[in-house]
N, CA, C and O atoms as a Maestro MAE file, in Angstrom:
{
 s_m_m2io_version
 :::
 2.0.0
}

f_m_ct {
 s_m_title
 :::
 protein
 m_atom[252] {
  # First column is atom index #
  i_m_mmod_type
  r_m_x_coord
  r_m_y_coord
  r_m_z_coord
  i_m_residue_number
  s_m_chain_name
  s_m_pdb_residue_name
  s_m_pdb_atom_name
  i_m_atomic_number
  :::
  1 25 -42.259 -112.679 -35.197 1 A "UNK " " N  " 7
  2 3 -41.758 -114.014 -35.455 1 A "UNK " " CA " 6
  3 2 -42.601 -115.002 -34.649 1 A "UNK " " C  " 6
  4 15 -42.855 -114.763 -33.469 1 A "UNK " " O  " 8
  5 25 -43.004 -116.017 -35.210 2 A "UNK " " N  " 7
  6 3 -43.649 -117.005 -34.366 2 A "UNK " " CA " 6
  7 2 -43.219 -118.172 -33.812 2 A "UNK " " C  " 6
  8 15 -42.008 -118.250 -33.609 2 A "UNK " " O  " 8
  9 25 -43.963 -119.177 -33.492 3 A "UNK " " N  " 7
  10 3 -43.189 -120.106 -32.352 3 A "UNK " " CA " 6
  11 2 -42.214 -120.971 -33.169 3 A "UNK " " C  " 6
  12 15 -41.267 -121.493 -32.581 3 A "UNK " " O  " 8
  13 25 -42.399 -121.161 -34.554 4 A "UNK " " N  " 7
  14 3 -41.649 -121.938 -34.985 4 A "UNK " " CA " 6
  15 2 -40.187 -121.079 -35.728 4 A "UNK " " C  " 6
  16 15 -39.105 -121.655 -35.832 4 A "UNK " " O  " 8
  17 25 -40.397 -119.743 -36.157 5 A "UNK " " N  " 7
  18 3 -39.429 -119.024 -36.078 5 A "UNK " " CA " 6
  19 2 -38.499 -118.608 -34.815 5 A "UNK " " C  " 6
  20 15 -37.341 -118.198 -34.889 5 A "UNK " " O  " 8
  21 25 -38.986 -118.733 -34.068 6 A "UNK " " N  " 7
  22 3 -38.053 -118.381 -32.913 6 A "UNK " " CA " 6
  23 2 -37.373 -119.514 -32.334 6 A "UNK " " C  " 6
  24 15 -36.380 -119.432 -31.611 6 A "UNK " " O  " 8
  25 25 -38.216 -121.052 -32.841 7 A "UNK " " N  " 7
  26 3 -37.253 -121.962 -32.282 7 A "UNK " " CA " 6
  27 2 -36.248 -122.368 -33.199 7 A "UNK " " C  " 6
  28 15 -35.294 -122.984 -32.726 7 A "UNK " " O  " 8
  29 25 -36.281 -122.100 -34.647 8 A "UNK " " N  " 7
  30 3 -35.485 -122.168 -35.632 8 A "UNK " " CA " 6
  31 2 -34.386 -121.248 -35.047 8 A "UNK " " C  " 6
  32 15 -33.273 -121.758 -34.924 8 A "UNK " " O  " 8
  33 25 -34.523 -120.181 -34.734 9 A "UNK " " N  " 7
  34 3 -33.422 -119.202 -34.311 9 A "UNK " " CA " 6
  35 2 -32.717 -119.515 -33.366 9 A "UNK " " C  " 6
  36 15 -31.592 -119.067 -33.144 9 A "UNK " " O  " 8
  37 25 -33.323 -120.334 -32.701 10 A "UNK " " N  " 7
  38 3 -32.864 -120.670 -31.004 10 A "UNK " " CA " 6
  39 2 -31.767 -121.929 -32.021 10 A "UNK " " C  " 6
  40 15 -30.581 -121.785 -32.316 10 A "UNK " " O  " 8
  41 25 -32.257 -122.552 -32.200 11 A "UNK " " N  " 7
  42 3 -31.316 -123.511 -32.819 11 A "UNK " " CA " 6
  43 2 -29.944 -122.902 -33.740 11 A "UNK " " C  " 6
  44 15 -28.746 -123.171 -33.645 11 A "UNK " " O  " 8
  45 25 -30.461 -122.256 -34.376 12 A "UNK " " N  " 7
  46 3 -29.527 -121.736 -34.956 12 A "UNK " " CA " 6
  47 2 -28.191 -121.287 -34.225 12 A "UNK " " C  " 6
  48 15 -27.108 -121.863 -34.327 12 A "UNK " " O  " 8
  49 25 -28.451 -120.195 -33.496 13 A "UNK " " N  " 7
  50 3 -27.414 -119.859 -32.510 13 A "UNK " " CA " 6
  51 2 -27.139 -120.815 -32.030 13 A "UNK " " C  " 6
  52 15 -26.016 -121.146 -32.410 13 A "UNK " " O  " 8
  53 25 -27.874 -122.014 -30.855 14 A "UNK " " N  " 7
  54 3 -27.154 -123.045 -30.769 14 A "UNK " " CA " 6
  55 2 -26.180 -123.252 -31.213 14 A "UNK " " C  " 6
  56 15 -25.074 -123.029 -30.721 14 A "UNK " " O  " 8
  57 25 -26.532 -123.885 -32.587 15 A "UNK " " N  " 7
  58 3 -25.235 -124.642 -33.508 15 A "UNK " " CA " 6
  59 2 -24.453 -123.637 -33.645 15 A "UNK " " C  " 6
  60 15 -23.307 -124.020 -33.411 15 A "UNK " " O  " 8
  61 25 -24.489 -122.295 -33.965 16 A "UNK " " N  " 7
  62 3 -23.509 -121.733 -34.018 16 A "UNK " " CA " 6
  63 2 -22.390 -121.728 -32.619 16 A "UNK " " C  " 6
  64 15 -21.165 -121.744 -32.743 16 A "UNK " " O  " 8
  65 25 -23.182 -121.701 -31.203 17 A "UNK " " N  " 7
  66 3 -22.071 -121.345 -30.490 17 A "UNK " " CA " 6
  67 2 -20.864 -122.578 -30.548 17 A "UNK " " C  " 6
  68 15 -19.634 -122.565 -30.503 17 A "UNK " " O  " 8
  69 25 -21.906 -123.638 -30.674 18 A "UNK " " N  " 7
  70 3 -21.167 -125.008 -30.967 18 A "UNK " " CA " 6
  71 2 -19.816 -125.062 -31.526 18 A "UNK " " C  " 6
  72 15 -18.757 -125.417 -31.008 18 A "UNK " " O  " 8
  73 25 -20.143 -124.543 -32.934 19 A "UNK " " N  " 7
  74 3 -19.293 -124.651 -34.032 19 A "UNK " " CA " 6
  75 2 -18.389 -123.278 -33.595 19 A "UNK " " C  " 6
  76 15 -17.908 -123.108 -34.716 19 A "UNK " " O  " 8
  77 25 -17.894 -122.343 -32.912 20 A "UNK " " N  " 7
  78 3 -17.371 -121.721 -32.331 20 A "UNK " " CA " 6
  79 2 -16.407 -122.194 -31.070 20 A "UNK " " C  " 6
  80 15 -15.254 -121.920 -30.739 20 A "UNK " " O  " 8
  81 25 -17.511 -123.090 -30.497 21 A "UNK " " N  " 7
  82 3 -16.710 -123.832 -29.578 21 A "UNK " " CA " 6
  83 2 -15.463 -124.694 -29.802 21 A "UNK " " C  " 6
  84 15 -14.415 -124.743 -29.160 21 A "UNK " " O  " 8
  85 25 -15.927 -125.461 -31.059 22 A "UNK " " N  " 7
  86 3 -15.223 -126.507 -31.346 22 A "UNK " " CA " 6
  87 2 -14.239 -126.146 -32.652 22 A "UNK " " C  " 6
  88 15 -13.444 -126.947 -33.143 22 A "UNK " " O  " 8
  89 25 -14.448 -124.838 -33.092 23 A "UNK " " N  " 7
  90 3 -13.402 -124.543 -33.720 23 A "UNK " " CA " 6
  91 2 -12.255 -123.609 -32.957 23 A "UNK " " C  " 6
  92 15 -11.042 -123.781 -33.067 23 A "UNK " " O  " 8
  93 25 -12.828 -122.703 -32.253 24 A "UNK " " N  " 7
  94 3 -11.733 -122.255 -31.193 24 A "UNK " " CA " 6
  95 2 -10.261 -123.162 -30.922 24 A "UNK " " C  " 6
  96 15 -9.068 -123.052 -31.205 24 A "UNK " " O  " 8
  97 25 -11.473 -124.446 -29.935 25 A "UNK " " N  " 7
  98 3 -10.320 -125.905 -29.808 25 A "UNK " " CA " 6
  99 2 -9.515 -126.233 -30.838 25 A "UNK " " C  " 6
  100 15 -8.310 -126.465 -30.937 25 A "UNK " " O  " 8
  101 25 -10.486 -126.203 -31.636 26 A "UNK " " N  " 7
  102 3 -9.159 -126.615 -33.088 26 A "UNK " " CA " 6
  103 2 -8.354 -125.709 -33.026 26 A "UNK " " C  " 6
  104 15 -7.359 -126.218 -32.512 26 A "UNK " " O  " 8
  105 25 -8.099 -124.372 -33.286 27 A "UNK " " N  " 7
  106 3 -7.137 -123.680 -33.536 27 A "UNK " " CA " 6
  107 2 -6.497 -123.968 -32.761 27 A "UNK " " C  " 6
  108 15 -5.389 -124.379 -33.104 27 A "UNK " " O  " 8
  109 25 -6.896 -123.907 -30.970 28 A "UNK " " N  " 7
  110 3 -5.624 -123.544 -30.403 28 A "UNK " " CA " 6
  111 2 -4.491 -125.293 -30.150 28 A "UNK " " C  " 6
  112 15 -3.309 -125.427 -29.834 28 A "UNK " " O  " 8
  113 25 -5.483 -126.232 -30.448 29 A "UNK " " N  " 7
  114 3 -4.725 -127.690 -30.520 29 A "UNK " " CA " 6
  115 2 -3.872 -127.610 -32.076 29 A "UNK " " C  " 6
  116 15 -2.846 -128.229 -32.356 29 A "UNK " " O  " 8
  117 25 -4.450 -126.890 -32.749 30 A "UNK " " N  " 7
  118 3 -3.727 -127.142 -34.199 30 A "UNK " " CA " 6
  119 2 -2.434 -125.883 -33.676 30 A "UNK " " C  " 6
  120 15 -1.334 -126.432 -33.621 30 A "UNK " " O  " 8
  121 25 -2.392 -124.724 -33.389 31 A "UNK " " N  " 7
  122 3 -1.433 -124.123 -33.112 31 A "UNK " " CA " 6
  123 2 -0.357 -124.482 -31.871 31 A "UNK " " C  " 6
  124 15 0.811 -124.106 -31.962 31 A "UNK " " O  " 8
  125 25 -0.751 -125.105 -30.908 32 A "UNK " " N  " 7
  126 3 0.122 -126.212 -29.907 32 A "UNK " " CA " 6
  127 2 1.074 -127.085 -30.644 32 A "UNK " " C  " 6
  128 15 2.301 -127.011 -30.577 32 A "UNK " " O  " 8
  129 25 0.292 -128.018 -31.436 33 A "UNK " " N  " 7
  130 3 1.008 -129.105 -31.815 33 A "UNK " " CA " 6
  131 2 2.142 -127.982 -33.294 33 A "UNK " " C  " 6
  132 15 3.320 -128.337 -33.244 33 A "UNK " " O  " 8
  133 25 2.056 -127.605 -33.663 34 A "UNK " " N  " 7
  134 3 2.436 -126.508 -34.796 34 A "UNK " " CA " 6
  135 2 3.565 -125.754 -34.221 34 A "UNK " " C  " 6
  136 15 4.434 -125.130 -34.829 34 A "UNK " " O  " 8
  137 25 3.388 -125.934 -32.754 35 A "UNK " " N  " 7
  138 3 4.549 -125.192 -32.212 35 A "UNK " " CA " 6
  139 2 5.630 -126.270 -31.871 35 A "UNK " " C  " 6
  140 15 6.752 -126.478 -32.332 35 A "UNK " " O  " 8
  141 25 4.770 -126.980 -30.742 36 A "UNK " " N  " 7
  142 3 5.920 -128.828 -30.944 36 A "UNK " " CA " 6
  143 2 6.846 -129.487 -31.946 36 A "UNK " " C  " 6
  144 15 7.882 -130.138 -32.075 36 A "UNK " " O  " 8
  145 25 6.104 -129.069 -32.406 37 A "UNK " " N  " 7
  146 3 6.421 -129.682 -34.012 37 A "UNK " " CA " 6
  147 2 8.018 -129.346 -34.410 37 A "UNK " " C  " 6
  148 15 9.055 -129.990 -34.573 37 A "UNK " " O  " 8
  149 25 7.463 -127.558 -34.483 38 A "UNK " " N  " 7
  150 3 8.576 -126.631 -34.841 38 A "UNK " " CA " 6
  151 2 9.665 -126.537 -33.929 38 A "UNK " " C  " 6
  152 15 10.652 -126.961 -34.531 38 A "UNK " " O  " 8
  153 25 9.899 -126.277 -33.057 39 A "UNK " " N  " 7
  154 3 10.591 -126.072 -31.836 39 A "UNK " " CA " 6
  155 2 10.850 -127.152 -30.836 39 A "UNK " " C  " 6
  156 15 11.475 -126.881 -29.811 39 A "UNK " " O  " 8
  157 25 10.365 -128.482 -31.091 40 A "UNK " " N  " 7
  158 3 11.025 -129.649 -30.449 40 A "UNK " " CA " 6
  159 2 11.721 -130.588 -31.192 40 A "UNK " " C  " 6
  160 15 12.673 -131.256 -30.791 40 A "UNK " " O  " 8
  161 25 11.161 -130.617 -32.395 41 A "UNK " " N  " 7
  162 3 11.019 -131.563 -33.094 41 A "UNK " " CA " 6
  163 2 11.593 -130.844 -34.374 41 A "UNK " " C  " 6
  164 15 11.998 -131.658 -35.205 41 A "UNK " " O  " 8
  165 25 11.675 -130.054 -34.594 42 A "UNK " " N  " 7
  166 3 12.448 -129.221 -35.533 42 A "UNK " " CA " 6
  167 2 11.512 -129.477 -37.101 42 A "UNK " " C  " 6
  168 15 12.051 -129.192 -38.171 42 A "UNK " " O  " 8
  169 25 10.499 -129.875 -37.064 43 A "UNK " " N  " 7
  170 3 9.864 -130.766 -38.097 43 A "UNK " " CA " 6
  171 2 8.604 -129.856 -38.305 43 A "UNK " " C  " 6
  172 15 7.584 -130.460 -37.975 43 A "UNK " " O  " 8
  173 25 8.374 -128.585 -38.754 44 A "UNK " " N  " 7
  174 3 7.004 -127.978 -39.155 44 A "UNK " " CA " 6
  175 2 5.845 -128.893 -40.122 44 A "UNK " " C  " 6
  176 15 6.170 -129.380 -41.205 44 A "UNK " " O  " 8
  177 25 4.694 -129.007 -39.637 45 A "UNK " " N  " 7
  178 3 3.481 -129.220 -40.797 45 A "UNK " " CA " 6
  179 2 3.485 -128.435 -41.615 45 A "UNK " " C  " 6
  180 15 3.448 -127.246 -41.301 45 A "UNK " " O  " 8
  181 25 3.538 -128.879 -43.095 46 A "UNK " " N  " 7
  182 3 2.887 -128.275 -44.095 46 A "UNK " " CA " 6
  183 2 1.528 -127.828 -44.000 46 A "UNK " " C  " 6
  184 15 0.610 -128.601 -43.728 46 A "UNK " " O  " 8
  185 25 1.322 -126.212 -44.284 47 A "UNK " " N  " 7
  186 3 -0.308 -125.866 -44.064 47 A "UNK " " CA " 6
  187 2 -0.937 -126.067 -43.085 47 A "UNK " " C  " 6
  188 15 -2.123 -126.348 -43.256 47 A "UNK " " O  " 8
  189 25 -0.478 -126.015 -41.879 48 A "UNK " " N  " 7
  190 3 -0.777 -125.596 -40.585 48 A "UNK " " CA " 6
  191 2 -1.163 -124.303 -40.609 48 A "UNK " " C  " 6
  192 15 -2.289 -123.817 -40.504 48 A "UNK " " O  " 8
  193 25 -0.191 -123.838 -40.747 49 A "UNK " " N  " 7
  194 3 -0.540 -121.865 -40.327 49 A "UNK " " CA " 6
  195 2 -1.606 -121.353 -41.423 49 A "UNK " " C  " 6
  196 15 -2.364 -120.436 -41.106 49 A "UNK " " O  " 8
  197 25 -1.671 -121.870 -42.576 50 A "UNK " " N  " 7
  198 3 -2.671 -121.394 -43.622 50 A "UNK " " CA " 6
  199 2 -4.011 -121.874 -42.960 50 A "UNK " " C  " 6
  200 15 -5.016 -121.165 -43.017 50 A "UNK " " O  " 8
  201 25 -4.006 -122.834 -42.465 51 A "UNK " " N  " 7
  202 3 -5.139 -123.877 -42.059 51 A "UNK " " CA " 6
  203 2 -5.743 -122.822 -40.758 51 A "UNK " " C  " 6
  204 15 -6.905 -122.422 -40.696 51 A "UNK " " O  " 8
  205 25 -4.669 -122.504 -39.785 52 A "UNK " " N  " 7
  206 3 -5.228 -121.611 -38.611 52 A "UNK " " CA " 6
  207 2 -5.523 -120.749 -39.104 52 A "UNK " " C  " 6
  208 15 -6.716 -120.613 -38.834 52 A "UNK " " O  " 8
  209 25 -5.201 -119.949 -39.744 53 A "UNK " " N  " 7
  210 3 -5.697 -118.647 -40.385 53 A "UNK " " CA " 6
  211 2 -7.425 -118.495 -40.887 53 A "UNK " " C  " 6
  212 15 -8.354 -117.796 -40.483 53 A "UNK " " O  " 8
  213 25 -7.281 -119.564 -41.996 54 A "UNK " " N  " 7
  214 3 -8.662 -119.906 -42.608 54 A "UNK " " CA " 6
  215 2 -9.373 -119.902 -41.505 54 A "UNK " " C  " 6
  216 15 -9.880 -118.780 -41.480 54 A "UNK " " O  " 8
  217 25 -9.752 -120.554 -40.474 55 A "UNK " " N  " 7
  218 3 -10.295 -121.132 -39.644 55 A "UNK " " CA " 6
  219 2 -10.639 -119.894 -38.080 55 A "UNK " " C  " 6
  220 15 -11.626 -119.835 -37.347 55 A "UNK " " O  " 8
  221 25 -9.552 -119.205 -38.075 56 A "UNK " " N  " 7
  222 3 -9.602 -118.192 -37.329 56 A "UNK " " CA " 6
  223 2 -10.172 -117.148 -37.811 56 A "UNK " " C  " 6
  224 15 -10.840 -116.411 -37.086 56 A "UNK " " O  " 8
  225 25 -9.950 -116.848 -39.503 57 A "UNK " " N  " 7
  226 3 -11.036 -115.690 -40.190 57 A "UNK " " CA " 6
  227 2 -12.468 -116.182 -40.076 57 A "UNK " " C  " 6
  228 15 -13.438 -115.432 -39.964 57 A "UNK " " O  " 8
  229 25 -12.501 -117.061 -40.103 58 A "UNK " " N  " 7
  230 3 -14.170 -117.898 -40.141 58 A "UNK " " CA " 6
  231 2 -14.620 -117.500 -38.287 58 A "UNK " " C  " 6
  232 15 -15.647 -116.906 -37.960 58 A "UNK " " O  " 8
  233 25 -13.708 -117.938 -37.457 59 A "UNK " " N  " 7
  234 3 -14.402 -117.508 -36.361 59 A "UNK " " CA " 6
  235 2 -14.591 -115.946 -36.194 59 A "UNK " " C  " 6
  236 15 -15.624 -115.403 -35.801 59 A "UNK " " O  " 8
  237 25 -13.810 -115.528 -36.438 60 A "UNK " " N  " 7
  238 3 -13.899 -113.554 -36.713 60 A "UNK " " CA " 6
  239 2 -15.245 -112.932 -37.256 60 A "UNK " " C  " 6
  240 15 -15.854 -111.922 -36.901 60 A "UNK " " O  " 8
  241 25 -15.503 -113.853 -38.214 61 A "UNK " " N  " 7
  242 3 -16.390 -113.749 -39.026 61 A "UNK " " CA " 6
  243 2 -18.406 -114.074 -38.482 61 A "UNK " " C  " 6
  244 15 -19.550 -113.640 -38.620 61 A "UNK " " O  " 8
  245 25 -17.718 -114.965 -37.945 62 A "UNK " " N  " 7
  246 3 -19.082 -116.105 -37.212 62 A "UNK " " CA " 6
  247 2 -19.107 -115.133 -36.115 62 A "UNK " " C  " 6
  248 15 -19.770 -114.108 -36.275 62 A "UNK " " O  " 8
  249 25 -18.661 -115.266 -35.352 63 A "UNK " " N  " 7
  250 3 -18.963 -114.527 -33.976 63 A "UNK " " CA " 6
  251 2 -18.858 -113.663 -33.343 63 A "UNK " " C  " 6
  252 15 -19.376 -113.649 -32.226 63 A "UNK " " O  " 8
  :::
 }
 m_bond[251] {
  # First column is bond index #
  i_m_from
  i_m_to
  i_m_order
  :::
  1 1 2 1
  2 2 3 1
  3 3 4 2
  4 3 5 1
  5 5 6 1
  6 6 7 1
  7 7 8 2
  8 7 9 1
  9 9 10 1
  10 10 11 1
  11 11 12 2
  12 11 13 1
  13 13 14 1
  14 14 15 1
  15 15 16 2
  16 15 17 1
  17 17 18 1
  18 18 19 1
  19 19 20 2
  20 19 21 1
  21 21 22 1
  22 22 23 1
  23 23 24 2
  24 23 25 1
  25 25 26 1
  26 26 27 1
  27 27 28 2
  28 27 29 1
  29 29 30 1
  30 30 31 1
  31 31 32 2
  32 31 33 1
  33 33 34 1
  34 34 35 1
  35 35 36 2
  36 35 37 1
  37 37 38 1
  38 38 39 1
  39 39 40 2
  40 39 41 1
  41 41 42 1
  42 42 43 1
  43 43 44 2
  44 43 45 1
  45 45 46 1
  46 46 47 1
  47 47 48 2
  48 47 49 1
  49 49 50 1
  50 50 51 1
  51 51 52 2
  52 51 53 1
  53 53 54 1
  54 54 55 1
  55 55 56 2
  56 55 57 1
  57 57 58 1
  58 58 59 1
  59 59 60 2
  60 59 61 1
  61 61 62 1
  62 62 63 1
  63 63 64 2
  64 63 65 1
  65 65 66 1
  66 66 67 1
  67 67 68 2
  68 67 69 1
  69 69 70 1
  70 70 71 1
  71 71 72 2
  72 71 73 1
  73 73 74 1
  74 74 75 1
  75 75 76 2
  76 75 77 1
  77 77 78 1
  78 78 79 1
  79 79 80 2
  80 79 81 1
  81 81 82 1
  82 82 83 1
  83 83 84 2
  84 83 85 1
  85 85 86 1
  86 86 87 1
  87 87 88 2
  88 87 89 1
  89 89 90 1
  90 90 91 1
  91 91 92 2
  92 91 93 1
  93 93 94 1
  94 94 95 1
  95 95 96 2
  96 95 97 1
  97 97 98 1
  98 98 99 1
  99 99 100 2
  100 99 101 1
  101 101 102 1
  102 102 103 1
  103 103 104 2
  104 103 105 1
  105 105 106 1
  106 106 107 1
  107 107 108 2
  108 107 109 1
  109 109 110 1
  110 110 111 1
  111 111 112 2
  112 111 113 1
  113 113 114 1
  114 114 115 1
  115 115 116 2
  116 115 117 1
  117 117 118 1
  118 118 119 1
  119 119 120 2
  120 119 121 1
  121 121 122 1
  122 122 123 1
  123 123 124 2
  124 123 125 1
  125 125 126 1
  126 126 127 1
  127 127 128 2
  128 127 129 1
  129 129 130 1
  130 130 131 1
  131 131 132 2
  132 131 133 1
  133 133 134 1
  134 134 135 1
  135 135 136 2
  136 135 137 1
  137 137 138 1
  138 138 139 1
  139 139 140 2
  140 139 141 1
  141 141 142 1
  142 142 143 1
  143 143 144 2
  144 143 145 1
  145 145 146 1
  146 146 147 1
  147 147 148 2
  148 147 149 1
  149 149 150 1
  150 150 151 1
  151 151 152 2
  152 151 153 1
  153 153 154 1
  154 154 155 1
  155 155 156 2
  156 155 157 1
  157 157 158 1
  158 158 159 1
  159 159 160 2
  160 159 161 1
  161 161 162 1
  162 162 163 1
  163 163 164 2
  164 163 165 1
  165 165 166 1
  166 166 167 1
  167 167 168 2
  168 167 169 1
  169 169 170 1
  170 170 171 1
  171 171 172 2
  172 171 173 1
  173 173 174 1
  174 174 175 1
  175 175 176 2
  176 175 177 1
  177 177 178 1
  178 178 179 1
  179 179 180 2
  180 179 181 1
  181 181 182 1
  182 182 183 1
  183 183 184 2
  184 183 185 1
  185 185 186 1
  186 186 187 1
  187 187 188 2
  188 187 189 1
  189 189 190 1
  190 190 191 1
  191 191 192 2
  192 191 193 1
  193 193 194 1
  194 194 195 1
  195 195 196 2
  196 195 197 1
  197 197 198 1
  198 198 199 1
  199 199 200 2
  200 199 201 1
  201 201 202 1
  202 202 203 1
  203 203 204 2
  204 203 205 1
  205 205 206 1
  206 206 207 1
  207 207 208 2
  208 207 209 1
  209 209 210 1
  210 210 211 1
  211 211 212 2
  212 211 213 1
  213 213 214 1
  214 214 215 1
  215 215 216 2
  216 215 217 1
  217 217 218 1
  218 218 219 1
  219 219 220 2
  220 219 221 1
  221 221 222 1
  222 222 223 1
  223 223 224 2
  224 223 225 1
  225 225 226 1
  226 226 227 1
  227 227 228 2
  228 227 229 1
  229 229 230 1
  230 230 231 1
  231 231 232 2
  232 231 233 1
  233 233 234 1
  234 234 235 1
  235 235 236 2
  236 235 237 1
  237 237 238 1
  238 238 239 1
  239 239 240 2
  240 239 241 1
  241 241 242 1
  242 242 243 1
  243 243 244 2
  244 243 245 1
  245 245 246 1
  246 246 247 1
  247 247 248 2
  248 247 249 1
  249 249 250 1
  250 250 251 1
  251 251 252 2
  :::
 }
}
């Protein structure tokens, strides 16, 4: 691989850890408030839990 393949790669992973990073956060802020919601507030989001799911198979998947 040469210099411009390997910095393509370097980037790559980059963005990936990124997008790992910042979906992690999502889940666990989307599953917080999902719990508030439910159990304080007695008031569940629609498609919350489908939404964590999606999003948690994708990180399973990614990383």
């Amino acid at each position: 691989m040469g210099k411009i393949g390997l910095k393509i790669w370097k980037g790559l992973v980059h963005l990936q850890a990124w997008f790992l990073l910042i979906a992690g956060m999502f889940v666990t802020v989307l599953v917080f408030i999902e719990v508030m919601l439910r159990y304080v507030f007695k008031a569940p989001l629609f498609g919350v839990e489908e939404l964590i799911c999606f999003i948690a198979m994708w990180l399973y998947f990614i990383g």
